[in-house]
mmCIF file as gemmi writes it, N, C-alpha and C atoms, coordinates in Angstrom:
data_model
loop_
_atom_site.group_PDB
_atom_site.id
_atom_site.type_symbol
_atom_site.label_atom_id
_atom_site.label_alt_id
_atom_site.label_comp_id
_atom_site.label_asym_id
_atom_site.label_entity_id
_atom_site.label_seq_id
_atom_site.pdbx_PDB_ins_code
_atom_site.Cartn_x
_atom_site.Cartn_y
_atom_site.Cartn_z
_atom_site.occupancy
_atom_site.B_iso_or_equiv
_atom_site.pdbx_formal_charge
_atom_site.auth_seq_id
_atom_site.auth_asym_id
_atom_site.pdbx_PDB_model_num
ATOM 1 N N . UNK Axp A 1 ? -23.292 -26.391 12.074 1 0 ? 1 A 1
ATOM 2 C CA . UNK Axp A 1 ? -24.184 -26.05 10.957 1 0 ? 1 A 1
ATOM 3 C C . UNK Axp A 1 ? -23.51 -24.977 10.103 1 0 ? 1 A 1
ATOM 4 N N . UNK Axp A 2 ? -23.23 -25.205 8.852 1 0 ? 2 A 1
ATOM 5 C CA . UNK Axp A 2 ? -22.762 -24.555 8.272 1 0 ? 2 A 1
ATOM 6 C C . UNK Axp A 2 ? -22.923 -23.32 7.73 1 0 ? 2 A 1
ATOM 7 N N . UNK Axp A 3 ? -24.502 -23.028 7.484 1 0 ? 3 A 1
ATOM 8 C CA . UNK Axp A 3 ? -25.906 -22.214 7.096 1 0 ? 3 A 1
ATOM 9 C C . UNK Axp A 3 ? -26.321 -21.16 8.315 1 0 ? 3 A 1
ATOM 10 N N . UNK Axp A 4 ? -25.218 -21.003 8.819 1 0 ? 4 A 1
ATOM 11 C CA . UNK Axp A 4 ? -25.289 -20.249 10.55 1 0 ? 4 A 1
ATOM 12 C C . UNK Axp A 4 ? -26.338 -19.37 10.193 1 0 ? 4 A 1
ATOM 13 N N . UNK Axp A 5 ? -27.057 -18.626 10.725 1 0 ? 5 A 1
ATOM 14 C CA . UNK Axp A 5 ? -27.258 -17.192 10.232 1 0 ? 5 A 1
ATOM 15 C C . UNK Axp A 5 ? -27.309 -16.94 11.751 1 0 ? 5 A 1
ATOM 16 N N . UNK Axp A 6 ? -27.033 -15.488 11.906 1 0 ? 6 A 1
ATOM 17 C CA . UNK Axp A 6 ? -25.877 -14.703 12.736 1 0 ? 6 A 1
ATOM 18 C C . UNK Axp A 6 ? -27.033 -13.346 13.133 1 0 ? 6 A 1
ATOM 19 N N . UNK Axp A 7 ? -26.995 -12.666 14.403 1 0 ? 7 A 1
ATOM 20 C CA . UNK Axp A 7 ? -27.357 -11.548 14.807 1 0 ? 7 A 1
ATOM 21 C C . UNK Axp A 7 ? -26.598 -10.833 14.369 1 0 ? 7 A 1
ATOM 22 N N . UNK Axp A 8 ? -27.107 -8.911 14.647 1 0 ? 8 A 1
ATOM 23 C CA . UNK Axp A 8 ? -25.8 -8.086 14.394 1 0 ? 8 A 1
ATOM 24 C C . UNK Axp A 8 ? -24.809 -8.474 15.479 1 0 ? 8 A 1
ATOM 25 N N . UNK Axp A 9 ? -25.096 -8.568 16.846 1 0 ? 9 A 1
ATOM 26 C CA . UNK Axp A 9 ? -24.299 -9.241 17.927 1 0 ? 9 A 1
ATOM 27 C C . UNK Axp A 9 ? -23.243 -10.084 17.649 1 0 ? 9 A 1
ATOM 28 N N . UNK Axp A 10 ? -24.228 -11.171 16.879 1 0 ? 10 A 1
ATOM 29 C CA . UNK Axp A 10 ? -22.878 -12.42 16.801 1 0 ? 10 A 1
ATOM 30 C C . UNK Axp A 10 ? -22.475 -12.063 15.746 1 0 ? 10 A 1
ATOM 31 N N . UNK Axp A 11 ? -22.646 -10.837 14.961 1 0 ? 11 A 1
ATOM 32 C CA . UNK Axp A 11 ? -21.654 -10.969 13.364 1 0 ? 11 A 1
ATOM 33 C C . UNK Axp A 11 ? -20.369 -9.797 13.825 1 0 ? 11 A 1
ATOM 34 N N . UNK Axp A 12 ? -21.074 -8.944 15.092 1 0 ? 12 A 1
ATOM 35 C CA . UNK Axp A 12 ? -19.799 -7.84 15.232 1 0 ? 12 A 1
ATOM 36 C C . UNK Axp A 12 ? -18.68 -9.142 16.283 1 0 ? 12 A 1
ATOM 37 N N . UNK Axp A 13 ? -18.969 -9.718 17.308 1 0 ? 13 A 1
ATOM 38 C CA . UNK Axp A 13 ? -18.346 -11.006 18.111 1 0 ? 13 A 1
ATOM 39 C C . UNK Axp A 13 ? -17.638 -11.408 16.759 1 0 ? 13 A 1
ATOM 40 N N . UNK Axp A 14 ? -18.055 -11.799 16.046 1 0 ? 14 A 1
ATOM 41 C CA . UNK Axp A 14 ? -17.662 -12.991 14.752 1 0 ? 14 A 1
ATOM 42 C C . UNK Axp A 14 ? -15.832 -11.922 13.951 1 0 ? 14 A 1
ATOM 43 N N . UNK Axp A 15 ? -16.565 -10.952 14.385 1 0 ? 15 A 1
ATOM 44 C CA . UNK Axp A 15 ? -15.868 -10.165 13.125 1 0 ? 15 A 1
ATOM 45 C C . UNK Axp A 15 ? -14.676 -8.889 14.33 1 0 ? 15 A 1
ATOM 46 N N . UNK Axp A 16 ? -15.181 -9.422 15.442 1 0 ? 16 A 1
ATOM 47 C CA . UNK Axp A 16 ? -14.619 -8.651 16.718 1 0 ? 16 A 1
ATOM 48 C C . UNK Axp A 16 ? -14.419 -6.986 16.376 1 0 ? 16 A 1
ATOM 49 N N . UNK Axp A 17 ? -15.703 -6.478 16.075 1 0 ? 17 A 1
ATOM 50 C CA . UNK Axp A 17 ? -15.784 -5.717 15.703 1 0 ? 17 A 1
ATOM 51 C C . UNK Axp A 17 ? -17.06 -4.729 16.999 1 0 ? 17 A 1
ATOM 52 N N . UNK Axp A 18 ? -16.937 -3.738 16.917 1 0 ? 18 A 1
ATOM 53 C CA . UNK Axp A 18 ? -18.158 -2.986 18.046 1 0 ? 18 A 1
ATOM 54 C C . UNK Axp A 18 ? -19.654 -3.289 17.228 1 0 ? 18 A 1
ATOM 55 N N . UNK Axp A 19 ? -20.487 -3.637 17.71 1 0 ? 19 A 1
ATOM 56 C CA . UNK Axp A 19 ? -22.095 -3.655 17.419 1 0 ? 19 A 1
ATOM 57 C C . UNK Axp A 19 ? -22.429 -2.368 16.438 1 0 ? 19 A 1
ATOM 58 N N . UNK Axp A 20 ? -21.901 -1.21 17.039 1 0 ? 20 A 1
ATOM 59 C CA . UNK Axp A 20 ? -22.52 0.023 16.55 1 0 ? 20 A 1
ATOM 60 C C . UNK Axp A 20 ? -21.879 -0.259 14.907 1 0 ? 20 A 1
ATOM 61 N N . UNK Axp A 21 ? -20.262 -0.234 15.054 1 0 ? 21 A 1
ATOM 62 C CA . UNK Axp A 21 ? -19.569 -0.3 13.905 1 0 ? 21 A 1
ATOM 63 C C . UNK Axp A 21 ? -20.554 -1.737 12.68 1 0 ? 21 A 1
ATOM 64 N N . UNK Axp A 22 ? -20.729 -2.573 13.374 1 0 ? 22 A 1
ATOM 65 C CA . UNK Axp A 22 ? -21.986 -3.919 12.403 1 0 ? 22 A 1
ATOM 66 C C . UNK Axp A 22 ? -23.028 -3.004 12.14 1 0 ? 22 A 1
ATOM 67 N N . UNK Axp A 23 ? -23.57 -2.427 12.493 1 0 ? 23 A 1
ATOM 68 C CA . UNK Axp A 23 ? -24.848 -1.901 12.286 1 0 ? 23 A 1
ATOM 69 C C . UNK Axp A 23 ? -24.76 -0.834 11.349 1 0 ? 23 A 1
ATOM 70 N N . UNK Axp A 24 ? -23.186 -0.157 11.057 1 0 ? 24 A 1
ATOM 71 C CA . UNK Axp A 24 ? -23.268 1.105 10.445 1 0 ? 24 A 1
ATOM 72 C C . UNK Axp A 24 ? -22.646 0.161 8.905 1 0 ? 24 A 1
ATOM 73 N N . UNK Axp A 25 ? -22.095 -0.607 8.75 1 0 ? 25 A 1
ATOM 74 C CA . UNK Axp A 25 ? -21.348 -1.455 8 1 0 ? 25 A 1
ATOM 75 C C . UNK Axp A 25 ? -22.671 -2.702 6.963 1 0 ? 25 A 1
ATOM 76 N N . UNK Axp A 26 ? -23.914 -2.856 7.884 1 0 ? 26 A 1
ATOM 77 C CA . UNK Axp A 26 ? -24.846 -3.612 6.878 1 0 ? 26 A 1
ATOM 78 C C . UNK Axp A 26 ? -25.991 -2.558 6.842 1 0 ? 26 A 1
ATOM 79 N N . UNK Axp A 27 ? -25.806 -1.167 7.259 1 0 ? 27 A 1
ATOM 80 C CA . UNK Axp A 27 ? -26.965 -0.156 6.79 1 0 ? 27 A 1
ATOM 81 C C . UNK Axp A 27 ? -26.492 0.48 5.679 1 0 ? 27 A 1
ATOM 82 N N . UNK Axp A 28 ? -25.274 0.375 5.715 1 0 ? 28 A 1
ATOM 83 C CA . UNK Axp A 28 ? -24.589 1.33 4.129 1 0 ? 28 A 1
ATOM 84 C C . UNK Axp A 28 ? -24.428 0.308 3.059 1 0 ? 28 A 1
ATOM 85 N N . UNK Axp A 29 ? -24.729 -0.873 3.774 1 0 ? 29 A 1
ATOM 86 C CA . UNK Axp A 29 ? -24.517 -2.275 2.401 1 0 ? 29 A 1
ATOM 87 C C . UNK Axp A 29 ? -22.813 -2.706 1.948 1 0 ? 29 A 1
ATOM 88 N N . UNK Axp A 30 ? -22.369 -2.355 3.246 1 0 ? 30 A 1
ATOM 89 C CA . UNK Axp A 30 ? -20.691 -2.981 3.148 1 0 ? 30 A 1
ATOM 90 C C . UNK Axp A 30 ? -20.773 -4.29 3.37 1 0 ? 30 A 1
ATOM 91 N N . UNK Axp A 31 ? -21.666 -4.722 3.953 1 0 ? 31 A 1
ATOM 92 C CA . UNK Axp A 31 ? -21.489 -6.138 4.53 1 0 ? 31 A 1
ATOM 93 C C . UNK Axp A 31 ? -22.61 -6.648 4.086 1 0 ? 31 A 1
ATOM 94 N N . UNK Axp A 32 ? -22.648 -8.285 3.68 1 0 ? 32 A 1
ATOM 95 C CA . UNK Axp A 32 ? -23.831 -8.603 2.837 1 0 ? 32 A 1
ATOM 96 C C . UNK Axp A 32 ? -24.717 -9.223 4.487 1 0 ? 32 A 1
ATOM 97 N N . UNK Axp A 33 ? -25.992 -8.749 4.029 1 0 ? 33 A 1
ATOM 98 C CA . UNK Axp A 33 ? -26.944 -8.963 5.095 1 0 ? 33 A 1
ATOM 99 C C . UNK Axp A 33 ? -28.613 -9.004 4.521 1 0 ? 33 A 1
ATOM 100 N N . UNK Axp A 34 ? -28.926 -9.21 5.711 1 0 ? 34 A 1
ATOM 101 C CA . UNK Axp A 34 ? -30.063 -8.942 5.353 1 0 ? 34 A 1
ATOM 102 C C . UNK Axp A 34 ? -31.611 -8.571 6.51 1 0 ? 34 A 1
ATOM 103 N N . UNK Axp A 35 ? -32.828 -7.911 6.201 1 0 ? 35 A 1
ATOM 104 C CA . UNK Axp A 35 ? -33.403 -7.601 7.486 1 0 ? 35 A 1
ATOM 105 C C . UNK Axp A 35 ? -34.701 -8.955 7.433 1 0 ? 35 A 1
ATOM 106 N N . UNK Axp A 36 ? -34.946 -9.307 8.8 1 0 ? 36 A 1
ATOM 107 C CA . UNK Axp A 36 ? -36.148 -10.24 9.073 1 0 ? 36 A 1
ATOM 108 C C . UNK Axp A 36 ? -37.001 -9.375 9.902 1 0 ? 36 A 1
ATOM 109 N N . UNK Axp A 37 ? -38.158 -8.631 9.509 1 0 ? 37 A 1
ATOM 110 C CA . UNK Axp A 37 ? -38.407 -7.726 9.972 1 0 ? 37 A 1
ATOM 111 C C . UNK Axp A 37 ? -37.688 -6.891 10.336 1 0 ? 37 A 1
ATOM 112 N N . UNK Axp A 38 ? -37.356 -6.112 11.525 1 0 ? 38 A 1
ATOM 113 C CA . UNK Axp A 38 ? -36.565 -4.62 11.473 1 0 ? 38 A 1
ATOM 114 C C . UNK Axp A 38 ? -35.044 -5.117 12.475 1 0 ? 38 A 1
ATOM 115 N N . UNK Axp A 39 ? -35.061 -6.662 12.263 1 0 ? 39 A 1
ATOM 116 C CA . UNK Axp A 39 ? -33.727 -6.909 13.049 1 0 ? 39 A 1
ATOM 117 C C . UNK Axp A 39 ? -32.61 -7.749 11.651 1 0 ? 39 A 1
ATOM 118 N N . UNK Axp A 40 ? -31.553 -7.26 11.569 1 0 ? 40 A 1
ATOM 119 C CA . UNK Axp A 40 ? -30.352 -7.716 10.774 1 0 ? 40 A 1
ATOM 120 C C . UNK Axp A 40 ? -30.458 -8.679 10.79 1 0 ? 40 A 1
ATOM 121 N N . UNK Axp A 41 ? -29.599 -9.685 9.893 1 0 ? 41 A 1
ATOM 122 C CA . UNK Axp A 41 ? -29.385 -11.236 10.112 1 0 ? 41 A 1
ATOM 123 C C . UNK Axp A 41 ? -28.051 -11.623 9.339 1 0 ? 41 A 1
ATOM 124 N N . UNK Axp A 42 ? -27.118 -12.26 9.249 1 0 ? 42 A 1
ATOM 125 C CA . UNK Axp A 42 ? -26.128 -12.269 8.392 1 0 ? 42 A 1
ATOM 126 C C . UNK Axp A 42 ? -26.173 -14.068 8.295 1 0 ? 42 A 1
ATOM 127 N N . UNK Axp A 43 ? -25.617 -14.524 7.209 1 0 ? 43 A 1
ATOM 128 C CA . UNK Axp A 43 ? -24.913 -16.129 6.798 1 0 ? 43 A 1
ATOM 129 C C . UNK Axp A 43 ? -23.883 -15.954 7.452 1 0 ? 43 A 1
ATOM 130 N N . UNK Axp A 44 ? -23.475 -16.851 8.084 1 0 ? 44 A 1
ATOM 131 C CA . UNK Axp A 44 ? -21.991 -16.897 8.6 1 0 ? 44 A 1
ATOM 132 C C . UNK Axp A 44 ? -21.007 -17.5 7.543 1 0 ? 44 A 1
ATOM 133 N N . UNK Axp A 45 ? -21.389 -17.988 6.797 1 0 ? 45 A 1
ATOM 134 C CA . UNK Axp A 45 ? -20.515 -18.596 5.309 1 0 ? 45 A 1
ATOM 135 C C . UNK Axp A 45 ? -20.178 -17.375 4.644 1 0 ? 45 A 1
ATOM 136 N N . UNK Axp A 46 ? -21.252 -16.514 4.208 1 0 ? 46 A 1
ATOM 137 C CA . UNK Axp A 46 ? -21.49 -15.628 3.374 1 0 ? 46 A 1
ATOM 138 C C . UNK Axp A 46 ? -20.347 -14.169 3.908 1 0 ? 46 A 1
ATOM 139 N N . UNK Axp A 47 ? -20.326 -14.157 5.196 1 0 ? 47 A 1
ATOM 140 C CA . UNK Axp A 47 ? -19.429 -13.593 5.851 1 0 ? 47 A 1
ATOM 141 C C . UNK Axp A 47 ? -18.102 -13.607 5.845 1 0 ? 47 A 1
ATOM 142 N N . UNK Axp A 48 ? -18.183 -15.086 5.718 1 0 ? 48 A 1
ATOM 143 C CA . UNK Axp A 48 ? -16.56 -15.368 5.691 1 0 ? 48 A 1
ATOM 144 C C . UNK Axp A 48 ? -16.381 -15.226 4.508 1 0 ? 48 A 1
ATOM 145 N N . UNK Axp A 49 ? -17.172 -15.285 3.105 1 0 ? 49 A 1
ATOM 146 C CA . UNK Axp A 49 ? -16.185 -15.584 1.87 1 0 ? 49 A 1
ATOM 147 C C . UNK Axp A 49 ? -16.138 -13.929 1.897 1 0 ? 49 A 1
ATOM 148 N N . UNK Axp A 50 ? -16.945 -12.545 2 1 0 ? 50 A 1
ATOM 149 C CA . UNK Axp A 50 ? -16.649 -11.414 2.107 1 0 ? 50 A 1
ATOM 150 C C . UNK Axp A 50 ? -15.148 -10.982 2.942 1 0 ? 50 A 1
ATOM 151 N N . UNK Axp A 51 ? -15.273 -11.268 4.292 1 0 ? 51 A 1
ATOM 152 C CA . UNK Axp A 51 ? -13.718 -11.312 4.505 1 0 ? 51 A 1
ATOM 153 C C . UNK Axp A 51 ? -12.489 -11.791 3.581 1 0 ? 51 A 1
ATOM 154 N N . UNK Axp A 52 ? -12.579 -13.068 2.624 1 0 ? 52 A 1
ATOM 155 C CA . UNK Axp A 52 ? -11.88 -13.35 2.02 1 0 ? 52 A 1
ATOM 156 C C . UNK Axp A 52 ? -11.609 -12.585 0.923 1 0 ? 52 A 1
ATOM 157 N N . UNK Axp A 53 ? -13.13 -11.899 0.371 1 0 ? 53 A 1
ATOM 158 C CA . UNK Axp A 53 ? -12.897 -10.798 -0.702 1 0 ? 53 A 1
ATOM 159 C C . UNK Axp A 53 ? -12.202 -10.162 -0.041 1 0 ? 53 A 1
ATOM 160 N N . UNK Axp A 54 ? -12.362 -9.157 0.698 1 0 ? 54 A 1
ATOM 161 C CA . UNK Axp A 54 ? -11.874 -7.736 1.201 1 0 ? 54 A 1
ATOM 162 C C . UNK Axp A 54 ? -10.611 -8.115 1.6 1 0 ? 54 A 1
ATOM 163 N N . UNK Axp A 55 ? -9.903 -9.443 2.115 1 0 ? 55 A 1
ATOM 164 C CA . UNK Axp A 55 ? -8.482 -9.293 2.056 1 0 ? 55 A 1
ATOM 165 C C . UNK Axp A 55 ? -7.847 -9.666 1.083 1 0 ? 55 A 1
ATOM 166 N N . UNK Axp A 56 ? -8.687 -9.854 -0.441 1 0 ? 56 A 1
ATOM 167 C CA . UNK Axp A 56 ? -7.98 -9.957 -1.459 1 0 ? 56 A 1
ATOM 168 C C . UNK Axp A 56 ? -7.643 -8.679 -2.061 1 0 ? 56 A 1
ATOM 169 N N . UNK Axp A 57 ? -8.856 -7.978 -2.031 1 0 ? 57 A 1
ATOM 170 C CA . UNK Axp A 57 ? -9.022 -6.939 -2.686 1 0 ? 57 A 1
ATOM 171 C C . UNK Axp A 57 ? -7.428 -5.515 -1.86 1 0 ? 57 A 1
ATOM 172 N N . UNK Axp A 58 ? -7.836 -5.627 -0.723 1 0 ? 58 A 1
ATOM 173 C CA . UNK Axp A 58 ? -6.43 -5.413 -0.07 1 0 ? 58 A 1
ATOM 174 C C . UNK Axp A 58 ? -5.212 -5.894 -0.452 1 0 ? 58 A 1
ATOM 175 N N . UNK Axp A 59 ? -4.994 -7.003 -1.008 1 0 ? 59 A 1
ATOM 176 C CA . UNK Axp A 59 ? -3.366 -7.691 -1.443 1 0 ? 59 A 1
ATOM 177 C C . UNK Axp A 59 ? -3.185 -6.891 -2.792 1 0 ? 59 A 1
ATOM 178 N N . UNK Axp A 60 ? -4.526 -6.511 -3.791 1 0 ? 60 A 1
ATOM 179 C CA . UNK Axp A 60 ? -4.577 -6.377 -5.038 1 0 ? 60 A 1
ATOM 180 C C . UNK Axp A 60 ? -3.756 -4.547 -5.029 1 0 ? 60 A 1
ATOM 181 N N . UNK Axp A 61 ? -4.801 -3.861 -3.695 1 0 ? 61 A 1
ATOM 182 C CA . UNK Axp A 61 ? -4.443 -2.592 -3.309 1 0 ? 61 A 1
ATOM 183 C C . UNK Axp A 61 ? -3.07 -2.496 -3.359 1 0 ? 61 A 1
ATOM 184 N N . UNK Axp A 62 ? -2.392 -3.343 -2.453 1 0 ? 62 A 1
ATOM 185 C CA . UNK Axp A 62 ? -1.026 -3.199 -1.841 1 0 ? 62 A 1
ATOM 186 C C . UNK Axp A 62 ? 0.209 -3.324 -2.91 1 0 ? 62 A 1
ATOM 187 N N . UNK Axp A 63 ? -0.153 -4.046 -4.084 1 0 ? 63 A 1
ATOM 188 C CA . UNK Axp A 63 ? 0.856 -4.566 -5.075 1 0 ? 63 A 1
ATOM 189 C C . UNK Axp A 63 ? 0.526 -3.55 -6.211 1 0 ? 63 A 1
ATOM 190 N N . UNK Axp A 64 ? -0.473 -2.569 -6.012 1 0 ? 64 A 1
ATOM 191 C CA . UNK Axp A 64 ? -1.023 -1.975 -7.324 1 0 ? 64 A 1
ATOM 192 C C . UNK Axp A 64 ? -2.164 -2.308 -8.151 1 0 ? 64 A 1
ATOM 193 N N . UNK Axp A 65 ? -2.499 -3.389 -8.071 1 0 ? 65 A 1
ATOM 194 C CA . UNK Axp A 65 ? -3.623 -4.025 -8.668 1 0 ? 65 A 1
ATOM 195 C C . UNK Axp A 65 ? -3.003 -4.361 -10.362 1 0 ? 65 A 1
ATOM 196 N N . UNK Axp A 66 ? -2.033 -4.333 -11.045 1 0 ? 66 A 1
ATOM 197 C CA . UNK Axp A 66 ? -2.174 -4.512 -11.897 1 0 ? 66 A 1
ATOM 198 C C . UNK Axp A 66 ? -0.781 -5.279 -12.183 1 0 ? 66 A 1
ATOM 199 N N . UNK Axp A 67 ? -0.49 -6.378 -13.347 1 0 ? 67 A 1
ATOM 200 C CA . UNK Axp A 67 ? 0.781 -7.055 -13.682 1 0 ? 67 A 1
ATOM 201 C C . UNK Axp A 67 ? 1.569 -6.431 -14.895 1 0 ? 67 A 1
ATOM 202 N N . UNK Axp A 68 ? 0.583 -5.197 -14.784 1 0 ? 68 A 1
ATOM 203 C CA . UNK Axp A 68 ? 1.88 -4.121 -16.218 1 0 ? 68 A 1
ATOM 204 C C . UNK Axp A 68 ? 3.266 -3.727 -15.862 1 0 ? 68 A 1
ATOM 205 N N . UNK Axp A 69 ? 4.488 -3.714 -16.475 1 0 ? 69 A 1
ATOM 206 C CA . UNK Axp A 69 ? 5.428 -3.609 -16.437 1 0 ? 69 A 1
ATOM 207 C C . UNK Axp A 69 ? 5.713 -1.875 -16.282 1 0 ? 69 A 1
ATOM 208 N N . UNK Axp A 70 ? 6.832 -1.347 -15.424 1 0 ? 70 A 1
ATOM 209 C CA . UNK Axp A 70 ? 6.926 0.082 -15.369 1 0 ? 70 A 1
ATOM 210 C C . UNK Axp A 70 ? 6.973 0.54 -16.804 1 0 ? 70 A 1
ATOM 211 N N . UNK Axp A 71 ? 6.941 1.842 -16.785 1 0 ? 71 A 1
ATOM 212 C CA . UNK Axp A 71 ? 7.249 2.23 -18.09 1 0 ? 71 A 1
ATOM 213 C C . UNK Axp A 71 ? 8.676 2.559 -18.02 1 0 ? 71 A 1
């Protein structure tokens, strides 16, 4: 199923990341989420295309972010 939606459990597993670290990461709104009553829930799609941001946004970091020529 493509439409996963995910505990904080299975999104820190997903992301092999510590629980505490998921929980501090969709309370500050780093990670797109959302609450069903007072428990987290994440898309597992929605997850992955964020990973894909954040290691773009990292390649963009690493090269400078920009295609201007030195001065």
């Amino acid at each position: 199923m493509t439409d996963e939606i995910l505990t904080i459990r299975e999104m820190a597993e997903f992301l092999k990341i510590n629980e505490k670290t998921a929980y501090k990461l969709a309370l500050a709104g780093e990670i797109p989420g959302f609450k069903v009553g007072g428990s987290w829930r994440f898309e597992r799609q929605e997850i992955a295309r964020w990973i894909k941001r954040k290691i773009e946004e990292q390649k963009k970091g690493a090269t400078g972010g920009d295609n201007s020529a030195p001065c």
